[in-house]
N, C-alpha and C positions, 0 to 999 in steps of 0.2 A: 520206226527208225530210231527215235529219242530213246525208247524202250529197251531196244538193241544193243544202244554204247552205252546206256543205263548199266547192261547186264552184263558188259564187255569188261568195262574199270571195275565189277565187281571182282575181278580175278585179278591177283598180284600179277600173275608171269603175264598177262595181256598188257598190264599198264608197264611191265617190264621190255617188251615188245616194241610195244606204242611209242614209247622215249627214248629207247635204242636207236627204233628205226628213224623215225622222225629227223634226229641229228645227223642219220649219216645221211639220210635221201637228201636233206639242205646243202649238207659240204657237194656230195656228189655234182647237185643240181649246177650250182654256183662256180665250182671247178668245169663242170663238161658244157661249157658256153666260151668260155679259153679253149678248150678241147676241139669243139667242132668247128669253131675257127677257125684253129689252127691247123684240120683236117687231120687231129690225132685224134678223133672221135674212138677209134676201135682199139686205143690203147687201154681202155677198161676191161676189154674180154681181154685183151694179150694178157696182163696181170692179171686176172684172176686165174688163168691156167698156172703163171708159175706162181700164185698160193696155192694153186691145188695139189702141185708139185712137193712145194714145202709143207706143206700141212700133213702129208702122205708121210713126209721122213718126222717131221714130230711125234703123228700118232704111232709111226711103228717105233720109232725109239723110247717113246714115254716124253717127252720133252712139254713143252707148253708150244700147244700152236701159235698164239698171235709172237711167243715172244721170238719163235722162228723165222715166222712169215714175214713178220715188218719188214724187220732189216734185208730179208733175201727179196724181199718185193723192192723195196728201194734204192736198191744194188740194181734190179732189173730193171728198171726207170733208168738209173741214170746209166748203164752200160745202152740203152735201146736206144737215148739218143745221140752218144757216143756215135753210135752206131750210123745215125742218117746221117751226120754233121759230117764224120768223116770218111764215107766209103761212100759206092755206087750201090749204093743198097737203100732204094726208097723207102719213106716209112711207113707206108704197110705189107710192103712186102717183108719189112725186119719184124714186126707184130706177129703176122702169121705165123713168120720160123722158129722164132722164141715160144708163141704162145705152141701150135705143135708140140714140140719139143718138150716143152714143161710137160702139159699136159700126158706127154706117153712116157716122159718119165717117172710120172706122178700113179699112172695106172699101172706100170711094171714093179717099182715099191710096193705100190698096195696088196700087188696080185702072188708075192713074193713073202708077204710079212703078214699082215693082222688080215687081208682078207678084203671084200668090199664091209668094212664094219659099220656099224650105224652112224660113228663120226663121221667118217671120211665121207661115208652116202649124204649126211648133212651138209657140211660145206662142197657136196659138186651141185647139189641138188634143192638147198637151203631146209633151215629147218628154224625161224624165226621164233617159235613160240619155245623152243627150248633154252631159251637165255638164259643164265644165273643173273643172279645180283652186280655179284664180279664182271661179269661180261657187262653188261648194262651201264655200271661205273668205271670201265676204263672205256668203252665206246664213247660214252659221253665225254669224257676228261678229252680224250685222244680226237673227239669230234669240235670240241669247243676250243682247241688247238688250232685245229685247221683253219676254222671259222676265223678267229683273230687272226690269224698269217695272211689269212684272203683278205682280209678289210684295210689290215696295216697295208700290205704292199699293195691296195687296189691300183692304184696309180700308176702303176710298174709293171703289172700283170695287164693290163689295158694297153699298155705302151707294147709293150712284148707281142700281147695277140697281135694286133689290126698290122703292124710296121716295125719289126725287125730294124731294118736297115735306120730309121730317124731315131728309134729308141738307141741303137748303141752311138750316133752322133751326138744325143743329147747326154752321152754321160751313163747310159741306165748298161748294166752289164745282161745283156741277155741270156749269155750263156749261165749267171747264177739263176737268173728267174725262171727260167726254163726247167733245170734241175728240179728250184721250190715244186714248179707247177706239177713236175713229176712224181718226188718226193710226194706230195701234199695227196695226188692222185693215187697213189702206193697205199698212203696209210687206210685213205678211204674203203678202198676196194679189198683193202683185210677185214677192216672194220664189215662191210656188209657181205661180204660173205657168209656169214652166218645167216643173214636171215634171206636170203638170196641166190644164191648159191653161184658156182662159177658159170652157169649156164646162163644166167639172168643178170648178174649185176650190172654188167653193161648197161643196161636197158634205164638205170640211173642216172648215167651220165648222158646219154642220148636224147630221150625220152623228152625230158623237158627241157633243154635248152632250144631244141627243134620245135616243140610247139608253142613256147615265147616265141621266136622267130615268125611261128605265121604273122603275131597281128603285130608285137614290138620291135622298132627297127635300133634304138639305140643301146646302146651295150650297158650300160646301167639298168634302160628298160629291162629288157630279157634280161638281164643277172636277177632284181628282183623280182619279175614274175615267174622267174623257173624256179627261185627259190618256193615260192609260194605254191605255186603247181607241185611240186616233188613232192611237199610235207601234206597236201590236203589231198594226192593221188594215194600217196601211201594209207593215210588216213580209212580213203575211202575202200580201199583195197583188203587193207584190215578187217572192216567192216562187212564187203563181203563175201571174204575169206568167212569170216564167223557165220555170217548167215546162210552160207550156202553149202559151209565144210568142203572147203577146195584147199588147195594149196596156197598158202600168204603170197610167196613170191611172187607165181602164176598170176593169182588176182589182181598183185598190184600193175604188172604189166599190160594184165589187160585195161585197167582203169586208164592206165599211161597212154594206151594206144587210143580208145575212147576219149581221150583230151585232147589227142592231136587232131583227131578226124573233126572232133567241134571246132576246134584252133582254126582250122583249115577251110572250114565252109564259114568259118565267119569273115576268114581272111579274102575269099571268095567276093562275099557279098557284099564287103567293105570295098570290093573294090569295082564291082558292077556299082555301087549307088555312085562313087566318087566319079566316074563317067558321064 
């Protein structure tokens, strides 16, 4: 095993990989515990269909994807809660329609212009080990963003998940922090698409706030233990990814599920002995 990540950091694009992923699996983590909360859990697939969308009119036009995606990702955030606040359109029923939607319009682009080309096969499908330099350094800049917005407004975002209704009593504007939570949820899920692809990202923002939740009850708990689950599933997911030559993404999902099943039988037997 020591041998193994010995041999792993011996290769730039893995340690390129490694500290990419690493940043966005902690924002993901740390955002999708507000998320599942607030029972917008499945708003990380709806986004990623519509970056699949956008990423589809970048590459056929020549464009730069992220510098596409952000901003149409975070248009899509904040029209999706538009969207529950003020219609009879619940909000997964607005997820699904949107995510749809992107999605087939992202495969009628593709199927029209460049083709299924190796890009476009990388962000539905992920393809982590192909990072640049560049990509790795704005993932990070654009990850270490997030990270400070989540810590500044801890307090506000806490207020906003559990109680709505006390938080805008007390002064706190919901309707901004909800936006942020969206916004901040948008950049992420650009951000890991690449090494994750639109099929899987989700599984970041799910994955470990649910399995904090087996054994920790307090929203600080589960903020830091999902953070730490997210970066040492990824971790070990990498690992083996390398060792078994599978797919990154795939792996790390399954590590993710593999954490929850232990989460869950510990959660189990904590609670057979406390009887």
């Amino acid at each position: 095993m020591v041998n193994m990540v010995g041999e792993m950091l011996s290769y730039p694009f893995l340690v390129r990989a490694l500290i990419g992923g690493m940043m966005v699996s902690l924002c993901a983590a740390l955002l999708g515990v507000s998320l599942v909360l607030k029972r917008y859990s499945m708003i990380g697939d709806g986004l990623s269909h519509v970056s699949f969308g956008a990423l589809s009119v970048a590459v056929a036009t020549g464009w730069s994807p992220l510098a596409v995606s952000v901003p149409v990702v975070a248009l899509a955030a904040f029209f999706l809660l538009r969207i529950t606040e003020n219609s009879k359109v619940k909000g997964d029923a607005a997820i699904a329609m949107i995510s749809a939607c992107a999605l087939a319009f992202g495969i009628v682009v593709t199927s029209l212009t460049t083709g299924m080309s190796t890009d476009v096969s990388s962000y539905m499908f992920g393809s982590i080990l192909a990072m640049s330099r560049g990509d790795v350094i704005l993932s990070c800049a654009l990850s270490a963003l997030v990270l400070c917005l989540f810590v500044f407004c801890y307090n506000k975002i806490f207020a906003v998940t559990f109680d709505e209704s006390f938080a805008k009593a007390s002064g706190v504007s919901v309707k901004f922090y909800n936006i942020l939570i969206a916004v901040l949820t948008a950049v992420t899920i650009v951000l890991g698409m690449r090494m994750m692809g639109a099929m899987l990202i989700s599984s970041l923002i799910i994955f470990p706030s649910l399995t904090a939740m087996r054994v920790w009850k307090s929203f600080r708990g589960v903020a830091i233990c999902s953070g730490v689950l997210s970066v040492l599933c990824f971790f070990l997911g990498m690992v083996l990814s390398y060792g078994l030559s599978i797919p990154a993404g795939a792996s790390i999902v399954l590590v993710n599920m593999a954490a929850f099943l232990l989460f869950s039988a510990v959660s189990r037997g904590l609670v057979f002995v406390n009887r």
